[in-house]
PALO-526665 format. One record per residue: x, y, z of N, C-alpha, C, CB in turn. Coordinates in pm, whole numbers, plus 32768, in hexadecimal, padded with zeros to 4 digits. Each point is the difference from the previous one (the first is absolute). Glycine has a CB too. Layout:
<lomars>
XYZXYZXYZXYZ ...
</lomars>
This chain:
<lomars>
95BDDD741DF58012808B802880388005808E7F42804A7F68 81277FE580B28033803C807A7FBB8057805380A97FE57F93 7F79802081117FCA806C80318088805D80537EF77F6E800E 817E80807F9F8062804B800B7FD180B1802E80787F377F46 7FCF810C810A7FCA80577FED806F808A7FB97F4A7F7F80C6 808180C17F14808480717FB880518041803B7F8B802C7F7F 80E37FE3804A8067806E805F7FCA803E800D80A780057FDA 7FA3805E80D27FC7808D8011800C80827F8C803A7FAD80F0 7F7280827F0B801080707F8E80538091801A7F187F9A7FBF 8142804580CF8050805A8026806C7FC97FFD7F7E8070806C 810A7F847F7F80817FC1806C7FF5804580AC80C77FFA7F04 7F647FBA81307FF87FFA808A80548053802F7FBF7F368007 80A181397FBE805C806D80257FBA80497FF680B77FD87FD1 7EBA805E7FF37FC180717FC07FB88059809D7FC27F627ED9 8093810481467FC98045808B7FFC80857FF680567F5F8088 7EF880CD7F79802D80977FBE7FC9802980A17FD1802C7EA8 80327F8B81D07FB6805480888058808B7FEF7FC57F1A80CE 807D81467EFA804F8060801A7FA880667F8A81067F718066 7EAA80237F687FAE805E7F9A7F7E8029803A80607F8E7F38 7F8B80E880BC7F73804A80357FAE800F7FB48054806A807B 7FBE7F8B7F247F9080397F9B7FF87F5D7FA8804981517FE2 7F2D7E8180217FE67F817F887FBB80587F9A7FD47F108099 806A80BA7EE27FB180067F9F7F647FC57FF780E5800A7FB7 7EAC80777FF97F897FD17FF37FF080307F5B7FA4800C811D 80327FAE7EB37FF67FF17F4E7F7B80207FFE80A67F3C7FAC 7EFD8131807C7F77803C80167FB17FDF7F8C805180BC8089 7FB47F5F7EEA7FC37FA37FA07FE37FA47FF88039804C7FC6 80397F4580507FFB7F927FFF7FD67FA8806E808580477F6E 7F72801581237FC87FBC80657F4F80127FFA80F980288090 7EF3803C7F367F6280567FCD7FB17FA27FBE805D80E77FCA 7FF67EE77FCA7FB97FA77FAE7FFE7F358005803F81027F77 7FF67F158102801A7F7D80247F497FA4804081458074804B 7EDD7F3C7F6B7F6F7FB9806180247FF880807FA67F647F5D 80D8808A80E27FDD7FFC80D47F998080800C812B7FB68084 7F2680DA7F487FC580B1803D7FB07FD07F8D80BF80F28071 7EDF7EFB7F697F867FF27FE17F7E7FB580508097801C7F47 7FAA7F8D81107FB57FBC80758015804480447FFF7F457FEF 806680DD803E801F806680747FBF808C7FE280E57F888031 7EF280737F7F7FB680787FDC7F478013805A80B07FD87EE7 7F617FAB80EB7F4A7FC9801A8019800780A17FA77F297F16 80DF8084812D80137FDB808880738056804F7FB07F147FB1 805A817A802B8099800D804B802B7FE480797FFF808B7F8C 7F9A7F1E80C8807B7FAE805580717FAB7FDA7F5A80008072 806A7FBB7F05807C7F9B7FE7809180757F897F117ED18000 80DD81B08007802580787FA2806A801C80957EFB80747F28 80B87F60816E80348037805B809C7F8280167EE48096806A 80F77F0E7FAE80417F7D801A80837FDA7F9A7F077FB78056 80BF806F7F1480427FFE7FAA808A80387FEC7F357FE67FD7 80C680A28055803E806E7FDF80737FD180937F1D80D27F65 80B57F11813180547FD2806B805F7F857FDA7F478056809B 808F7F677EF480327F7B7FEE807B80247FAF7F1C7F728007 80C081037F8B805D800A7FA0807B807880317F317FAC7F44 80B28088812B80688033801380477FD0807F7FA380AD7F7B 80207EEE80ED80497FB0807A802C7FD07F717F827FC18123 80AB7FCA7E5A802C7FF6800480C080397F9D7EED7F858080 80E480E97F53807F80327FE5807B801080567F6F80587F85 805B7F998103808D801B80477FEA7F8F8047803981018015 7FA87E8C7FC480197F82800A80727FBB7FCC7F348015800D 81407F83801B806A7FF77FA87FF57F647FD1809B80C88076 7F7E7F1D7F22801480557F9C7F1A806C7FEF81387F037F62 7F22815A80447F6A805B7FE07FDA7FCC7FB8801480BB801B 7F297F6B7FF57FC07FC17F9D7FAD7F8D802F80AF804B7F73 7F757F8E81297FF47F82801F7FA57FE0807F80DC7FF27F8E 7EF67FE280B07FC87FB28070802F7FA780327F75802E7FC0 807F7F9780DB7FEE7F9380467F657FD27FE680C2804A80AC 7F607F1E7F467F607FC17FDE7FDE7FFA807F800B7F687F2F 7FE380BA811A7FC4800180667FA78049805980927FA77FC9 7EC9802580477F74804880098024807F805E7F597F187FEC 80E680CA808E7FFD803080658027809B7FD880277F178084 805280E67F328051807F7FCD7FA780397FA680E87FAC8011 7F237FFF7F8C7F91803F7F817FA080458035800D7F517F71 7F95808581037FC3805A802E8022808180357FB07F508009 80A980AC801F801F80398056805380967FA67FFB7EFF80BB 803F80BD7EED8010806C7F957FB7806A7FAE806B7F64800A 7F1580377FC27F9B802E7FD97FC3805D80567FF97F4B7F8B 800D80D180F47FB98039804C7F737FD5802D808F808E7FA7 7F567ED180537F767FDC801380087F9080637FAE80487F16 7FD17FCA81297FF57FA8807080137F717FD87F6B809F806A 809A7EF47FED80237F7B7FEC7FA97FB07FB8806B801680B7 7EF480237F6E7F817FE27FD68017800F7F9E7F7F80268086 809980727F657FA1801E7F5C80AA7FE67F8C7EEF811C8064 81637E977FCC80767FD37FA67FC57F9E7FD280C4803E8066 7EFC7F6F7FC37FF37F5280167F9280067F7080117FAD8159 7F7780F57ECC7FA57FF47F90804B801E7F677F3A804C80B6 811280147F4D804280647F8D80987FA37FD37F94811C8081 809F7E9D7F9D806F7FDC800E801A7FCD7F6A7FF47FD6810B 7FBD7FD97EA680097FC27F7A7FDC80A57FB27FA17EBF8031 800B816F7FD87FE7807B7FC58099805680277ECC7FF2801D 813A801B8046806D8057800380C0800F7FAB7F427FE180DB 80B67F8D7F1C80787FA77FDB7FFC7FC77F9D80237FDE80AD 7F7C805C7F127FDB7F927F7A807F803D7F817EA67FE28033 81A580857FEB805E801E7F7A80747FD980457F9480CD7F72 80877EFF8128806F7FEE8027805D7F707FBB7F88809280D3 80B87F1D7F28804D7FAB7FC880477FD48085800E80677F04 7FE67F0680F880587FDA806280777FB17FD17F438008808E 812580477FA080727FA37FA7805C7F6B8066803681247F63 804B7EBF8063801F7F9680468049803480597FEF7F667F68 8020812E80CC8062801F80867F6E7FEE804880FF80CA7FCC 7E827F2F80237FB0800E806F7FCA8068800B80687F87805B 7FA080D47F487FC3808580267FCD802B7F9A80848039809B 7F2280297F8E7F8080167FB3804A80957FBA7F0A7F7D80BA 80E9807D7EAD803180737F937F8F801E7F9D80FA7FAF8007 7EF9810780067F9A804C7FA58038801C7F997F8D805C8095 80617F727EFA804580067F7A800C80B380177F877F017F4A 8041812E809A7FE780A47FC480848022808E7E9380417F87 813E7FC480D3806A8039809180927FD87FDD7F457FCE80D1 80CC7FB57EF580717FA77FFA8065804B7F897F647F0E804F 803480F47F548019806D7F6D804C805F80397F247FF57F78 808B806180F1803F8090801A80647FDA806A7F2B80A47FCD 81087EF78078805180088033808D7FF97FC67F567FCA8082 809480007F1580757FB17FA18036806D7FCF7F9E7F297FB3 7FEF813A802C803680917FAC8038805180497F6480077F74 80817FD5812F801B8095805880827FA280147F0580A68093 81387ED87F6E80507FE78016808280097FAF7F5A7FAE8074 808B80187F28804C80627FA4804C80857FC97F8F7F7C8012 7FF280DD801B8048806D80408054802980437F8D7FFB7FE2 805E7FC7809080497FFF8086809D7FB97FC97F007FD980BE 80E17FD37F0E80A97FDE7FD3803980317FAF7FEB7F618028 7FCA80E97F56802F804B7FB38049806D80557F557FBA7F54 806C807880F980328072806D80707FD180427F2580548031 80DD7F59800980627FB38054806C7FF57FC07F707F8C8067 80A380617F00805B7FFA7FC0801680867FB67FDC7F0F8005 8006817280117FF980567FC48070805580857EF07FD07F4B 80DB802B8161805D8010806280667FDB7FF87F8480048062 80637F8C7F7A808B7F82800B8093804C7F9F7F2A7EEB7FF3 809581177F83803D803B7F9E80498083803B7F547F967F58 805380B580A7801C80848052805C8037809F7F227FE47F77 80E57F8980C180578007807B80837FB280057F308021806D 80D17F847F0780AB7FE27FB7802D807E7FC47FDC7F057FAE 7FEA813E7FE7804980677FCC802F805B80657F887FE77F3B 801B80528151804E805E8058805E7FAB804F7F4480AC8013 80AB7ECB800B80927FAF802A806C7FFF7FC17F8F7F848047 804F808B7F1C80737FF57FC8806980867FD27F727F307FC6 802D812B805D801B806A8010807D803C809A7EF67FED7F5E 80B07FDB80F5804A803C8056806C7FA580247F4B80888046 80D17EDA7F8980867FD57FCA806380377FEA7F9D7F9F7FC0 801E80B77FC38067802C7FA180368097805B7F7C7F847EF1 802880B7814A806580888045803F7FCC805E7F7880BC7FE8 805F7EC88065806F7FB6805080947FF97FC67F3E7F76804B 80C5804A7F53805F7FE87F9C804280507FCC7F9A7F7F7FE2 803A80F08002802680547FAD801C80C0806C7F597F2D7F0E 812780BE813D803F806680687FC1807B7FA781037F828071 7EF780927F2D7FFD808C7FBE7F61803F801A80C67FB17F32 7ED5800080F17F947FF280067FAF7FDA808F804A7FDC7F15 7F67806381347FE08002807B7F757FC68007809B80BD802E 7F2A7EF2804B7F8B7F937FE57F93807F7FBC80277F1C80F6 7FF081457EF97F5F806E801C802480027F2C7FF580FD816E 80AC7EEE7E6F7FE77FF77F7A805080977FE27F017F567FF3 8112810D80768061804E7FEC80677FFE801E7F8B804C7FF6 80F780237FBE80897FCC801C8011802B808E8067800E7F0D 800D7F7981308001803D8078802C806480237FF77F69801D 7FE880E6806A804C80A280137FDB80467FCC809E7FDD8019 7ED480247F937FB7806A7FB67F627FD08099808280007E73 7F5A807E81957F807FF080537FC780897FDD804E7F5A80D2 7F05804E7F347F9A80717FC77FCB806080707FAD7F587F49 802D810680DB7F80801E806B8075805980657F2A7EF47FF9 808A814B80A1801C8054801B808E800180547F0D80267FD2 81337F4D803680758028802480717FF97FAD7FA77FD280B4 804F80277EDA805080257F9F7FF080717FD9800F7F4B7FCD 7F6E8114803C800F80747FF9800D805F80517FB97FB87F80 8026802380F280498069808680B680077FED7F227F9B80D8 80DA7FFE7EE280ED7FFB802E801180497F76807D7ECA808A 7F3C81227F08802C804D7F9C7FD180957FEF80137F277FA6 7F7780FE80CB7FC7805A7FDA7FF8806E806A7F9B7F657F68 80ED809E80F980238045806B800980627FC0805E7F7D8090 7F8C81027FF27FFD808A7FFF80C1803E80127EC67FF08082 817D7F9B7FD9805E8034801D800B7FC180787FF580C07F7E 806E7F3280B6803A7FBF808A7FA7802F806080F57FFA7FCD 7EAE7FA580767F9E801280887FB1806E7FD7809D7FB680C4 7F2680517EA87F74805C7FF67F907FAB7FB2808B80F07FF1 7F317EC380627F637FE27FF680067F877FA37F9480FF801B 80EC7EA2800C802C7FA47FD17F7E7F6D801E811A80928023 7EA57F6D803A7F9A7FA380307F9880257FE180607FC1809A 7F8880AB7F477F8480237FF27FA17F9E7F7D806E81018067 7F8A7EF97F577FDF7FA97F957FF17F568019807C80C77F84 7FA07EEF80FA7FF97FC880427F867FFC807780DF80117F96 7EF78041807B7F938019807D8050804780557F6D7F2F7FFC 810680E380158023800880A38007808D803F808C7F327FE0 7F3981467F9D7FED806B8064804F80487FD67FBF7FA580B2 802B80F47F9C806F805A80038030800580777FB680797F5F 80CB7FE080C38034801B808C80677F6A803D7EF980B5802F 812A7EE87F6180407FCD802E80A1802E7FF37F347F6C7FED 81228053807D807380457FEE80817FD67FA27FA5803680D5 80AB80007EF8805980107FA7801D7F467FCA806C811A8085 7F927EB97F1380017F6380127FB27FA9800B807B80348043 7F547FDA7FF87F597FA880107FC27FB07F7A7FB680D280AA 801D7F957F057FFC7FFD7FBF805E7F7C7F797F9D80F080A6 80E07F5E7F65805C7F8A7FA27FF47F8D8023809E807C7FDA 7F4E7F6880D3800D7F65802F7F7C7FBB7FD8809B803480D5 7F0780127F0F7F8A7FAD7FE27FD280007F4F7FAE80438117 80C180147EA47FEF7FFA7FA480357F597FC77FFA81208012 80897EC2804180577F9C7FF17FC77F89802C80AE808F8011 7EF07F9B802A7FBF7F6C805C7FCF7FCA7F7D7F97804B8114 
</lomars>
């Protein structure tokens, strides 16, 4: 028998620190024998819960440094009372051959939130070729302006102040902000702007 130890149960790209929210599977954490000790003890309910979420935005997630000092330090427990709780505390962790300590269940949900995240990633991705290729094509295509209308057609209020004059220098700006009482012209030049 070997004492090989197993791959990590994450790949080592897996980085959700941009994620705020970890998944908690409340049934399934309910009926678990750890929150059943931790039931009897919720200090280790306290320790537990610091361990499993320092390490989601650990990279890769899911994961730990084997190392007391941190672990403690994660957990939120003094140096002392690590040294007592430490096999209790770590007892579902897995140490793989990168060296670092992986919670099957955390590791689970990282894989899924990661997934996501690329599903998404490729869902932007998708979504920011088609408007590239888009605005290619009104490049390309003179008859057609980047906004997708023809050119020399314009929507909004200064296309309708020039079409929608009273008559030479009567209240030609107005529809613009710029007021009444301006003088003869005014008006047209800022219609043109």
């Amino acid at each position: 028998m070997t004492n090989e130890l197993p791959a990590p149960l994450v790949p080592a790209e897996v980085d959700l620190r941009d994620f705020a929210f970890m998944p908690l599977e409340v049934g399934r954490l309910l009926r678990s024998r750890t929150w059943l000790t931790a039931k009897r003890r919720p200090e280790l309910g306290f320790y537990l819960l610091n361990l499993w979420v320092a390490s989601w935005h650990e990279v890769p997630a899911g994961s730990l440094p084997d190392d007391d000092e941190v672990l403690a330090d994660f957990a939120r427990c003094t140096p002392a009372r690590w040294k007592k709780l430490r096999d209790e505390l770590m007892a579902a962790w897995v140490r793989c051959a990168d060296g670092r300590l992986y919670h099957p269940v955390v590791a689970e949900k990282a894989l899924m939130a990661w997934a996501g995240k690329a599903k998404q990633r490729g869902r932007t991705s998708n979504a920011s070729a088609v408007r590239w290729e888009s605005r290619k094509k009104s490049v390309t295509d003179p008859a057609r302006s980047p906004s997708g209308t023809p050119h020399g057609v314009r929507y909004g209020s200064v296309t309708e102040s020039v079409t929608d004059t009273k008559g030479e220098g009567e209240g030609e700006g107005e529809r613009q902000g710029q007021g009444q009482g301006q003088g003869q012209g005014q008006g047209e030049e800022a219609a043109a702007a």
